[in-house]
C-alpha positions in Angstrom: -25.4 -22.2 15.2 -21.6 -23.4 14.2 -18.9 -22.4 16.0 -16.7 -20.8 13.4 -13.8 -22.9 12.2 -10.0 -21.1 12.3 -10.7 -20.8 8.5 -13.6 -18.5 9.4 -11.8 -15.7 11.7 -9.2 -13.1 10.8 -6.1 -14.5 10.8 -2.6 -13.2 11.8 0.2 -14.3 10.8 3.3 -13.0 13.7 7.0 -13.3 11.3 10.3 -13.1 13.2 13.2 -14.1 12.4 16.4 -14.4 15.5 20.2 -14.1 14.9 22.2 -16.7 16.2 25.9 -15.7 15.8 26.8 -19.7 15.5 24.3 -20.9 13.3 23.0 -18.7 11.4 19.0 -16.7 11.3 16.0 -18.7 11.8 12.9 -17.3 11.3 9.5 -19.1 13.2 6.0 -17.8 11.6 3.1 -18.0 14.5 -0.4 -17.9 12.7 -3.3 -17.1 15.3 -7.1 -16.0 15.6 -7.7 -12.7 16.0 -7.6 -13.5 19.5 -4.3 -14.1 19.9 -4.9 -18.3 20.1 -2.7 -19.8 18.0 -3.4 -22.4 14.7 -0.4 -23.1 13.9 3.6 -22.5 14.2 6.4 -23.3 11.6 9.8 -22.5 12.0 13.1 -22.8 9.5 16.1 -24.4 9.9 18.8 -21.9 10.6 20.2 -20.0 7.5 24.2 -19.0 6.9 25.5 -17.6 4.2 29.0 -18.7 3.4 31.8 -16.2 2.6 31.2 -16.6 -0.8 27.8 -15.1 -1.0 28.5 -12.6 1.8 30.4 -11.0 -0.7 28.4 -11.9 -4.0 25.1 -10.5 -2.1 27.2 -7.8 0.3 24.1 -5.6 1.1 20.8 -7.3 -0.5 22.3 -10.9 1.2 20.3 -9.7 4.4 16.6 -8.9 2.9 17.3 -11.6 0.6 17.5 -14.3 3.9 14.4 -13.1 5.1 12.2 -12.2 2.3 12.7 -14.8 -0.1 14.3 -17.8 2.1 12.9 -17.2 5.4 9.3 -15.6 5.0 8.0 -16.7 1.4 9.6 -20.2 2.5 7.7 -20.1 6.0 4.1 -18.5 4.2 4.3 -21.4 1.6 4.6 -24.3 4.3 2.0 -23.0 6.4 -1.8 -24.7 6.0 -4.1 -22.0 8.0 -3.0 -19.1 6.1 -3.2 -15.5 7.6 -5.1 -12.5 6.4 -2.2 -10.1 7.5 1.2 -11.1 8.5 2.9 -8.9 10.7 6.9 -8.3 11.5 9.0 -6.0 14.4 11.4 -5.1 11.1 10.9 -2.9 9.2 13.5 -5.0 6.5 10.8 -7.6 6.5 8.4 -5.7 4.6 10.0 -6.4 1.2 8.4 -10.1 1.9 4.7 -7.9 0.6 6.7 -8.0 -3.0 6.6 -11.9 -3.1 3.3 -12.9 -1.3 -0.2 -12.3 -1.9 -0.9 -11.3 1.4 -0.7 -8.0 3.1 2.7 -7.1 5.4 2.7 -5.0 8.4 5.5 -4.0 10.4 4.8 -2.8 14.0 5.9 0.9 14.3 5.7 3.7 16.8 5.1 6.6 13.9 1.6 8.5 14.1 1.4 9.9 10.9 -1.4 9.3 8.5 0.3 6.1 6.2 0.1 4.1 10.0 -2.6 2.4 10.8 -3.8 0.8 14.7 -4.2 -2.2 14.9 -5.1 -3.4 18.6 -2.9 -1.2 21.1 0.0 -0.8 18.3 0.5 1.0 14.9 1.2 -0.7 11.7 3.6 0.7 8.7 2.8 -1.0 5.4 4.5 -1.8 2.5 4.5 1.9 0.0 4.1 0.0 -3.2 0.9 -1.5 -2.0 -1.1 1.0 -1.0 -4.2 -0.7 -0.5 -2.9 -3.4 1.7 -3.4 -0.6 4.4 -7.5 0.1 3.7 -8.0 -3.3 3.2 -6.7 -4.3 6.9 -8.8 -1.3 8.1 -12.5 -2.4 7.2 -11.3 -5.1 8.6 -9.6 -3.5 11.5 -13.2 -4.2 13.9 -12.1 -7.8 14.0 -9.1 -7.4 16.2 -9.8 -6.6 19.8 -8.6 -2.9 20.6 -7.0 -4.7 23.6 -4.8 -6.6 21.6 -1.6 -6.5 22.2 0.1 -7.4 19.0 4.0 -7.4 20.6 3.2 -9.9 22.8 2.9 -12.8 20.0 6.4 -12.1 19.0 8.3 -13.2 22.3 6.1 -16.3 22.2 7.7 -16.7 18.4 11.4 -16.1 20.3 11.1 -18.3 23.2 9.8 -21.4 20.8 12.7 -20.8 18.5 15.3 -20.8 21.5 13.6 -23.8 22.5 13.5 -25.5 18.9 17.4 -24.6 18.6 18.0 -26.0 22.6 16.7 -29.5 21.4 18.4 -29.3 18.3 21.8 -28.6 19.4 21.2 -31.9 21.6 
């Protein structure tokens, strides 16, 4: 018998995106197996808005950074692409809208539109409904030990690192 291949498992996809007051938000994308191993990491360069479009953009400039410039950018670049990507804000689940792949944001709600997903709860996107049924027959991939927090300080530390060596 094979060993299954990365394109084989359920895939998540871990978005985050950091704030650097200097320099601007970059965003880092971690895609693993549904063990938590990871296949691959891409990160952005960091993105600034100048005055100009602060104003031109004034409340849609920050969902417009990360939706369109930092997630879509990052999900297009990456080659093992995830079955479900998942953010910590909520802000990032306008990126569903532009992709063809289900967005989750982590959430601490209960209610019935949540779904868990390891040891957390997931909100999806309300205009796509089914996103939320699909992930659940799914659902018995994902180890309920999984702790799906966990990926996203990986995601932080290898941005602070990727700035670090940049900045020298």
């Amino acid at each position: 018998m094979a060993a299954a291949t990365p394109h084989d498992q359920f895939r998540l996809g871990f978005l985050a995106a950091v704030d650097d007051a200097e320099r601007g938000i970059v965003g880092g994308l971690l895609i693993t197996n549904h063990f938590g191993r990871p296949l691959e990491f891409q990160c952005t360069m960091p993105v600034k808005a100048n005055r100009t479009q602060q104003i031109l953009f004034g409340p849609q400039l920050r969902p417009y950074v990360l939706t369109e410039l930092i997630g879509k950018t990052l999900l297009e670049k990456v080659g093992v692409k995830p079955h479900l990507v998942l953010t910590e804000s909520m802000d990032l689940l306008a990126l569903r809208d532009h992709i063809s792949v289900p967005v989750a944001s982590l959430t601490e709600s209960t209610d019935a539109q949540s779904l868990s997903l390891g040891q957390q709860r997931l909100r999806f996107h309300e205009s796509h409904s089914s996103d939320r049924a699909d992930i659940a027959r799914q659902s018995a991939q994902i180890p309920v030990s999984a702790d799906l927090k966990e990926p996203f300080e990986r995601i932080r530390e290898a941005l602070a690192e990727t700035m670090k060596s940049n900045a020298g």
